[in-house]
N, C-alpha and C positions, 0 to 999 in steps of 0.2 A: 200351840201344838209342839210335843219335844221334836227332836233331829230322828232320834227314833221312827216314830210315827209317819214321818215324812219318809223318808224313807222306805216303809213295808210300803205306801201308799206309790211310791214311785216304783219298786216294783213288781208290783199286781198290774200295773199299766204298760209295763213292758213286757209282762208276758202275756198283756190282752192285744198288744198289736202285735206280735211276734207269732200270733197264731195263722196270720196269712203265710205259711209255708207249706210245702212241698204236699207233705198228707192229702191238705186240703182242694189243691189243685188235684193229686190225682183220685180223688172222690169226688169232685165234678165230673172230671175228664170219665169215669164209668159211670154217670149217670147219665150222661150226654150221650155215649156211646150209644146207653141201653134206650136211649130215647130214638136216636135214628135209623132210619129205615138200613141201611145197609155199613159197612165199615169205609173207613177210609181209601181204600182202594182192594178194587172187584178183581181178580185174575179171570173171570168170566167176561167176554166181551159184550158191552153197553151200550149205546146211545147216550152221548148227554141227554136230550129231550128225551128220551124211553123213559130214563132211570135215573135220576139224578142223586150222583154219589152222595150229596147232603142235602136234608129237609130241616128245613125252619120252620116251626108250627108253634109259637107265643103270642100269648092274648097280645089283641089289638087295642090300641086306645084309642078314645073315644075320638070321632071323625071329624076334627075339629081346623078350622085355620089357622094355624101356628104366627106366634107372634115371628118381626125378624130377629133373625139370626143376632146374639150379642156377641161380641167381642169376646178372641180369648182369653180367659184370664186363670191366675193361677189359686187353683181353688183348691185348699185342704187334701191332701191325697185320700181320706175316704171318704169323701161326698161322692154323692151321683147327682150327674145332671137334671133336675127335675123332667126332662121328658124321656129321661129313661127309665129302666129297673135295674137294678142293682141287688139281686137278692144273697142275704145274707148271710145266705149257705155255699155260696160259689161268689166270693168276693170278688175274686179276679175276670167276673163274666160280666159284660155290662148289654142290656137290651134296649136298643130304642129302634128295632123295626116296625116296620107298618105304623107310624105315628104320624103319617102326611109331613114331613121334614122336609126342611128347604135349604138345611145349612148342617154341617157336622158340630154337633154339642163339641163340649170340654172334655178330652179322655182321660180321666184320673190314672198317676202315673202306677196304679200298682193293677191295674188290668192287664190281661193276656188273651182277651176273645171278645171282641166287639162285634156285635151287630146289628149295622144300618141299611141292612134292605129291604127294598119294597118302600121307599118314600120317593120325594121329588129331589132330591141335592141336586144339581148340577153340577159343582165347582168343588174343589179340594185347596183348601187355599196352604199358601208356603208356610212349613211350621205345625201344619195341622194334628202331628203324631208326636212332636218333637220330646214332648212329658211324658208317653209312653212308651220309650223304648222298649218294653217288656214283651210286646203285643205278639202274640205268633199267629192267632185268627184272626183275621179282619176282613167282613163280608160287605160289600158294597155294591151287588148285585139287584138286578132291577131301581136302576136310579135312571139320573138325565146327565150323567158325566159325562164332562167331552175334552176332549186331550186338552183345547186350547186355553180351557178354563182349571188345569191339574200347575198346582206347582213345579218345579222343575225338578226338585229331589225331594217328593213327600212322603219316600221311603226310605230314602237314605238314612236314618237312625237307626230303622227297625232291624238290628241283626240276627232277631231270631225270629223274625217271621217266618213261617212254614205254608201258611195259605193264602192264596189272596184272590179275593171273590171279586169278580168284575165284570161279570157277564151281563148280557142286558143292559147296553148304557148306550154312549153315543160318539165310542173314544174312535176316534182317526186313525192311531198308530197304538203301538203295543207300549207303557208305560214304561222308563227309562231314567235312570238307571233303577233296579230292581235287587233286595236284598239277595244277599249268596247263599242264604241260610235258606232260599225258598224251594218245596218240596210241591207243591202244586202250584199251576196258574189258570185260574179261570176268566178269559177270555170268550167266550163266543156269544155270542149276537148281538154282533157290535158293526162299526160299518171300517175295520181294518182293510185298506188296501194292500200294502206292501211289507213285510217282514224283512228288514236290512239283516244283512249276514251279523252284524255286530249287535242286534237289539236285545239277542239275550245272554250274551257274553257275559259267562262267569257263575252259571247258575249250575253248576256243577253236583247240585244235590237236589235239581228239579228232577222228579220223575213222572208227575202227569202234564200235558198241557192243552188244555183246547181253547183250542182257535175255531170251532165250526162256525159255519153262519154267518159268517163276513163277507168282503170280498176280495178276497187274498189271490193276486195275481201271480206274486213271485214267493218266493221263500228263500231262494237262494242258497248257502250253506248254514243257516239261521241252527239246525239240528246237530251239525256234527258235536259241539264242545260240548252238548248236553250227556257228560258220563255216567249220568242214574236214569236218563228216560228210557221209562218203560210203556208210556202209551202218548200218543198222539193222536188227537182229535182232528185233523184240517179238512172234515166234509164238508159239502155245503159249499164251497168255495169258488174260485175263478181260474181254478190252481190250472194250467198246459204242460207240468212235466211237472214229473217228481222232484219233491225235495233233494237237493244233493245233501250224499254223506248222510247216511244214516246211523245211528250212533251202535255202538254193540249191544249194550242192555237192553235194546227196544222189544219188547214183548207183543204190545199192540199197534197195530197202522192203521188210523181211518183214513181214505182217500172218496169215499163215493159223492157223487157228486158233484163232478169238476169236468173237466174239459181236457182229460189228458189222454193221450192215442200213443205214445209209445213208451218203454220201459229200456232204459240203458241192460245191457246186457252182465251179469252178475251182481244185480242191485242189491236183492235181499241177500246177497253171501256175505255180507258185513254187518250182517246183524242176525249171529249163530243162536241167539234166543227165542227169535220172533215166531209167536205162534199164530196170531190172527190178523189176515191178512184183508181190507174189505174195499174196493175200488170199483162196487157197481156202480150206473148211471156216467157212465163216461163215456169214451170215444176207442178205446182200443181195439185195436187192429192186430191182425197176425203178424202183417208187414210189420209191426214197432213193437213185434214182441222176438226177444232170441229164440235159439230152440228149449232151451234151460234157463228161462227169465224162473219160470215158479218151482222149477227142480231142488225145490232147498228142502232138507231133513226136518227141519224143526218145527214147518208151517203144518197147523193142525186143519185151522180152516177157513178156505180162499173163495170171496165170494170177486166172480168175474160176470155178475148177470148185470142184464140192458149194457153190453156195448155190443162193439161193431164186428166181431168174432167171426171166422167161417168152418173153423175148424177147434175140436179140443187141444188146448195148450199142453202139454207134457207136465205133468206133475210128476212129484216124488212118491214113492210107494206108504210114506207114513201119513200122507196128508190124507182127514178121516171124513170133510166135510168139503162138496166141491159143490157153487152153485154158478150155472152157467146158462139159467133161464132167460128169455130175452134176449136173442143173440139172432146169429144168421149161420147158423150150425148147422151143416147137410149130411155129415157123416159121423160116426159112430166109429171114429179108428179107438182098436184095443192099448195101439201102441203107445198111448197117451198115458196110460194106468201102470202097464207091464212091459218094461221093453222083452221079458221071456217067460212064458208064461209055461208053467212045472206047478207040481205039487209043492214044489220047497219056493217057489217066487208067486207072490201076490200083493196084490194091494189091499192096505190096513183101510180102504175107504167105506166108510158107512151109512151116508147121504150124498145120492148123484142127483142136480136137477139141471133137466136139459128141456125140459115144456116150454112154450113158447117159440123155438126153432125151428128151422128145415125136414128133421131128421124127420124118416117113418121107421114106427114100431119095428115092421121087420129088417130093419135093418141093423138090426143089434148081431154083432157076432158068436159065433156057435161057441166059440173059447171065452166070452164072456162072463160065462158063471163060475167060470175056473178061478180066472184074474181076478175077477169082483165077489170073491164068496163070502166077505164081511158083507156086503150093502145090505142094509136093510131097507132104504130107501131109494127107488129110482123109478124117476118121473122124468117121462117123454114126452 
């Protein structure tokens, strides 16, 4: 064979591997899109369990008991691990969910979206990514992970990871240390007790993260350095006071379902974004609310139903959704909606729910319809 020959033939092979670039990825990344159910993040407020920002729906294989776990070793960068799929139109996607798994395959180092959940793994052993540095998705949701069996940096490589799926497992604490590059974290239903002030130091480009479903007693200042969070999941919790320091970008707040009875007095004024506010099933009290705890511009809509309430709390005149059902609510002050109530001053509110409470019907006042002339909804 001449030097010629050799040559065309070397490269035609370099421009057959040279096709895993950019293109490629983003013509996976919109068919993936167009595959799930909603976008990467709702401005519409959610439930993790409602609605869950991302669906995984690939064929399952066959239900079989997987041999053990081999040893990692360093295998060709375009192999796939025989118990995944690798298909060969999204080179960079590798699938080995729902395959009854008991150990993390080999992640060939030119992946960028792996997903391993829905099996049994337990353990994440040290080293596990280390070939992949590339990875920005990695789903590990619904397993049997538990903190004590995680490496101690088995993220430490990935600098561009953006998501990291971990809900559903059986981790103790909140994983440690965690790329800076990361823009979600999914955590919740897991058995987290405590959130140290320092556990997510440095995550400067997280903006969602849920924690629900734990049993998160403290939080501490865990939220303030977070300068992109826009939503926070902690329901579900053991939480007895708010998070201190809530960040400026914070858009969303879930609190329901905890165990807290007062609110420091100017809390949400530190976060001039925040529009949905949701702290039913709690313990709050008038006594542990200021007179302008909810008085803030930006909040669209504040749910304060099932606590311990006697009286409506003072809101701002833009807030459009108030629900206050379940409470111990005996009156119907105006002064809550309108501190003056004119043709030029009212409230933008457009669902009031007060059923469940003290209050009787006629006990609504006669300037009522004036201040409240948006509601379209109001249940007593």
């Amino acid at each position: 064979m001449s030097w010629v020959t050799i040559l065309i033939i070397a490269g035609l092979c370099a421009g057959s591997l040279g096709q895993y670039n950019e293109e490629e990825d983003l013509a996976w990344l919109q068919y993936y899109m167009r595959q799930s159910r909603v976008s990467s993040y709702n401005y519409m407020p959610y439930y993790e369990d409602e609605n869950p920002p991302y669906v995984y729906s690939y064929p399952a294989a066959p239900d079989t008991e997987p041999e053990p776990g081999p040893e990692p070793q360093q295998a060709p960068s375009w192999q796939c691990p025989q118990e995944c799929d690798c298909p060969p139109n999204f080179s960079s996607a590798m699938y080995c969910d729902t395959r009854n798994l008991r150990y993390l395959p080999f992640v060939p180092s030119r992946m960028k979206y792996v997903y391993f959940q829905n099996n049994q793994i337990t353990a994440i052993q040290e080293g596990a990514f280390d070939n992949a540095t590339e990875l920005e998705w990695l789903a590990l949701h619904n397993n049997q992970i538990s903190s004590e069996k995680m490496g101690k940096r088995v993220f430490g490589k990935l600098k561009n990871l953006e998501r990291l799926y971990m809900n559903n497992n059986n981790l103790t604490k909140v994983p440690s240390p965690l790329p800076r590059s990361l823009r979600e974290l999914h955590l919740s239903y897991n058995q987290i007790s405590k959130v140290p002030s320092n556990a997510l130091e440095g995550l400067e480009n997280l903006t969602a993260l849920y924690l629900s479903h734990n049993f998160i007693f403290e939080m501490g200042a865990s939220l303030k350095g977070l300068k992109s969070l826009i939503l926070a999941d902690l329901s579900y919790n053991h939480l007895r006071k708010v998070p201190d320091g809530l960040p400026m970008s914070l858009e969303q707040l879930y609190l329901e379902y905890n165990y807290i009875n007062a609110i420091p007095d100017d809390y949400f004024q530190v976060s001039p974004r925040l529009l949905y506010v949701r702290m039913s099933h709690n313990s709050l009290t008038n006594q542990g609310l200021s007179t302008n705890t909810f008085n803030s511009s930006s909040i669209l809509e504040l749910d304060l139903s099932y606590n311990r309430l006697q009286k409506i709390p003072r809101v701002n005149t833009n807030l459009e959704n108030l629900y206050l059902q379940g409470n111990q609510i005996n009156e119907f002050s105006i002064s809550s909606f309108c501190s003056v109530v004119d043709v030029m001053n009212y409230s933008r509110l457009q669902v009031l729910r007060l059923d469940g409470n003290e209050i009787k019907r006629n006990a609504v006042p006669p300037d009522a319809p004036l201040c409240l002339r948006r509601a379209t909804v109001i249940e007593i």
